[in-house]
N, C-alpha and C positions, 0 to 999 in steps of 0.2 A: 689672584684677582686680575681680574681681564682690564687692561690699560684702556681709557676710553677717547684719548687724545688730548692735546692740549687744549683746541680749540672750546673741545665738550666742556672739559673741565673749567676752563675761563667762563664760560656763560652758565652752567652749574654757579659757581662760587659770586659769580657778578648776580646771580638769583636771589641766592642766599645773604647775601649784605644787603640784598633791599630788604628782605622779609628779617632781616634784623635789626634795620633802620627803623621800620614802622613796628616791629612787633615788643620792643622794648619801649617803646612807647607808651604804647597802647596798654602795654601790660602796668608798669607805673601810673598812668592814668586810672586804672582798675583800681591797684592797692592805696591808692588813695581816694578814691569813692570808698571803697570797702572801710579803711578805716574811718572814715564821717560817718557810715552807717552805722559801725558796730558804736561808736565815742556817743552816737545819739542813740543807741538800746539801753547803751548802762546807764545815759542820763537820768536824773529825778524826773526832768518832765519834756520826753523826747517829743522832736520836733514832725510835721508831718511830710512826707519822703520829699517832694516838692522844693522842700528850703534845705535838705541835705546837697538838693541836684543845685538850687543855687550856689551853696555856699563853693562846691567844686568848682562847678565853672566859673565864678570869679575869682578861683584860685587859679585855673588851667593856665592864662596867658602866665600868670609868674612861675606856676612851673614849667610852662616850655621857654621862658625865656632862660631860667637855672638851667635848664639840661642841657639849651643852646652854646651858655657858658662856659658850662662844662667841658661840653664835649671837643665847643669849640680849641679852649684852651690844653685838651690830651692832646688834640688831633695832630695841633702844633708844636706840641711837646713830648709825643710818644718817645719820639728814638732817643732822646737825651735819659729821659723818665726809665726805657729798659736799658741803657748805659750804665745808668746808677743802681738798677737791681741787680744787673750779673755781674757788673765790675768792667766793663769793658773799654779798650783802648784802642784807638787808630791805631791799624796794622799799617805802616809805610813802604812803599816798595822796597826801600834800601836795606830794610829791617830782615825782610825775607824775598826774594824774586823767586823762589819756589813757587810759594803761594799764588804769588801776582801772575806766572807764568799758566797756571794750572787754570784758574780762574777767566784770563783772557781769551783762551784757546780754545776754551768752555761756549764764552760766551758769543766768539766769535763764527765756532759752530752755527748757531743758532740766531746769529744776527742782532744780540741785544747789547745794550750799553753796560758796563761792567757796574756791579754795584760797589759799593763802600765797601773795605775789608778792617774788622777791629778783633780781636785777642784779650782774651780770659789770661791772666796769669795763673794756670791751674795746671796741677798735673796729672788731673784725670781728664777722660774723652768725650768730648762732648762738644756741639754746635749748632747752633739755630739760623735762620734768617730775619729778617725784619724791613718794616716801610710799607711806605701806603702809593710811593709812585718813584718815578726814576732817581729823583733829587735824592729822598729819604732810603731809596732801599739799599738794603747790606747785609753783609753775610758774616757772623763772626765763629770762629776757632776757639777752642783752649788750646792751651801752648802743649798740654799732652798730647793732643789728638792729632797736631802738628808732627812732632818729634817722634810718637810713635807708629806712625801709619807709612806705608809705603806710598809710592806716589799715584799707584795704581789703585791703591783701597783711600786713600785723600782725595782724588779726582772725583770717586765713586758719591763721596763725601758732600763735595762742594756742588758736584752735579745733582744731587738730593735736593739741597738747597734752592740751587737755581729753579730748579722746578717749584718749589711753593712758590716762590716770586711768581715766573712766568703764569703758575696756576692761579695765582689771584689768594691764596692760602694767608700770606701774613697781613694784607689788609681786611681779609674777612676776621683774622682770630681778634688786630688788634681795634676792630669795630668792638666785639664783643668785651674784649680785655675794659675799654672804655665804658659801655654799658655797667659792667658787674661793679665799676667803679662807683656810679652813678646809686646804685640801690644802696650802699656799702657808706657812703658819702651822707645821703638824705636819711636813713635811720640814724647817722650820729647827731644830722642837725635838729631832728625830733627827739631825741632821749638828753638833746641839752637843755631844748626850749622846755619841754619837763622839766627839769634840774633848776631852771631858772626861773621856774612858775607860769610860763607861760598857759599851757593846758594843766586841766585838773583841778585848777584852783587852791587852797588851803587843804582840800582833804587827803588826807596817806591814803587810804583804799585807793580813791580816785583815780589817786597817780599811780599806784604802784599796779593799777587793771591797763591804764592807758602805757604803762611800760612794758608790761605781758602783751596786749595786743600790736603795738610797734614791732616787739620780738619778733611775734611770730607771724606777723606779716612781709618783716624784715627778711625773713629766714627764706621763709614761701617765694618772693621776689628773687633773692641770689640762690636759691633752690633750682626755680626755672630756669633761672637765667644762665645756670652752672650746666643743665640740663641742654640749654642751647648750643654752649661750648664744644659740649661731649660729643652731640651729637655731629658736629664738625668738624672734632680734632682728630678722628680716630682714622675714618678715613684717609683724611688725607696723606697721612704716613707711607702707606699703601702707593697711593697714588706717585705719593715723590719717589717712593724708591722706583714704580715703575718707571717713572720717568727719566731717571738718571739710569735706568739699565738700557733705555732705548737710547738716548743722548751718548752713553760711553763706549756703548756696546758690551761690556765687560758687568754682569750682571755680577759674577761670582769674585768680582773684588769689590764690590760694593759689600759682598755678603760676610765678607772676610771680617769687612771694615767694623761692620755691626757685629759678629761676636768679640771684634777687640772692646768698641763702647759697650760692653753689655758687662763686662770684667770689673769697669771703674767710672762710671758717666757721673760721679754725684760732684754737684759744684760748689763748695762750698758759699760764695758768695751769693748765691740764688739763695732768697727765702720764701718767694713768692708763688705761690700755687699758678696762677693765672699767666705769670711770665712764665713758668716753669712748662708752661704746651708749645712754647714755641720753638723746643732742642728737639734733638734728633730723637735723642732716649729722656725721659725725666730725669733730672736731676738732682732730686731734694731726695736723702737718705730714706726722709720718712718713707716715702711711696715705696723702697725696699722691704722696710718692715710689714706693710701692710698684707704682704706676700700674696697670693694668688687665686684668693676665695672668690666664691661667686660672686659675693656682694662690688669686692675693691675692682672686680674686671667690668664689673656696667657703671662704676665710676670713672674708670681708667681713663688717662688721657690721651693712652701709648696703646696699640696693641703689643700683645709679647711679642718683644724682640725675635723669637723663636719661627713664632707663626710666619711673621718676617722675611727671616732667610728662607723659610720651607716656599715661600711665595718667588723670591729671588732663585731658588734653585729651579723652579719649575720653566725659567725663562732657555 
């Protein structure tokens, strides 16, 4: 894959966070028109389209002020929130100046402010970056991918990283990470207000149509929205490693680097699909077993590792 620059790349990905801003939106304003429509077909004595459109729109202001809450409160709480799914720890210079050393020299290349550096205690390989701007951005290690990597294929490593940062990469996935949260969130707070009798009324049928249509409106929403993901995570892998071949010059210790994480990347403390697209390689054993069929590769978060190097050797 032909490197398009960073520049490209940055206004690419500053594109695409708009059209995720408004399109997740928009799309949640849908499945909930849709659901008032279908909730007034099954009614005994449905109402005419007119008063389905009023009842949204005097819902709209409270669900954009929920989603504002929402969103607002990940926005500010992303990097603590992926802290706690992968385990991770402030890496200290004193702890390691390997790392700090490799990282600085990176960055100084390039002219950027150094980001955060934090540690998986695991001892398989694997690394991602994260942050939405200079404050929050940071780069974190498993202590394997540390210990077992030369300094040549870790540079390769950390230089990957650096480029989703510079690409704009981990504030677009963790736009999206927040979205998929949102759909995941509002069908729990609909299958309780059911639970508690809000909708449905006394009748079993009732409830138990208006909990099949939440389902599967539920599903349709983190369906697309998983579908938006895809379609941004895959590339970019691409992209970082071209970018870390042009930033190191050493394409073929980057490549190295990837068949060692391609031996042992699973993290144990990762359980989360949606954290799990922002490593270098996935993480979660599961996506091992799924093995390589048509279907799990136009799910895939990663492309193969394989394809990968074949990309890296061509440099």
């Amino acid at each position: 894959m032909k490197y398009v620059g960073i520049q490209t790349q940055i206004r690419r990905n500053n594109f695409r966070s708009a059209l995720l801003l408004t399109g997740f939106p928009v799309l949640l304003f849908g499945l909930v028109y849709l659901f008032f429509f279908i909730l007034n077909q099954i009614s005994e004595e449905p109402q005419p389209v007119h008063v389905i459109n009023d009842q949204v729109i005097s819902l709209a202001p409270l669900i954009l002020i929920g989603v504002l809450i929402w969103f607002t409160i990940a926005w500010l709480n992303h990097s603590s929130m992926i802290n706690r799914a992968t385990g991770a720890k402030p890496l200290e210079r004193t702890e390691n100046k390997r790392i700090y050393n490799l990282l600085e020299n990176l960055c100084i290349s390039v002219g950027m402010k150094m980001p955060k550096l934090f540690v998986i205690d695991d001892d398989s390989l694997n690394a991602y970056a994260s942050g939405i701007s200079e404050k929050s951005f940071a780069i974190t290690l498993s202590s394997g991918i540390i210990t077992k990597l030369d300094d040549l294929e870790l540079e390769g490593v950390i230089a990957h990283e650096l480029t989703h940062i510079r690409n704009r990469d981990v504030r677009l996935l963790i736009v999206s990470i927040i979205f998929v949260g949102i759909f995941a969130f509002l069908s729990q707070v609909a299958l309780r207000s059911i639970q508690f009798g809000r909708f449905g009324g006394k009748d079993k049928n009732n409830k138990t149509a208006i909990v099949i249509i939440i389902f599967v409106l539920a599903l349709i929403g983190m369906g697309i929205s998983t579908l938006f993901q895809l379609a941004i995570s895959r590339k970019r892998e691409y992209m970082a490693d071209a970018g870390a071949a042009e930033l190191t010059k050493r394409p073929e210790a980057l490549a190295r680097a990837l068949r060692k994480i391609s031996g042992d990347p699973w993290i144990e403390a990762v359980t989360r699909e949606d954290v799990a697209q922002l490593f270098i390689q996935h993480p979660l054993k599961r996506y091992k077993e799924k093995g390589s069929s048509f279907l799990s590769s136009i799910f895939a978060t990663h492309p193969p590792i394989n394809d990968r190097i074949k990309v890296l050797e061509q440099f």
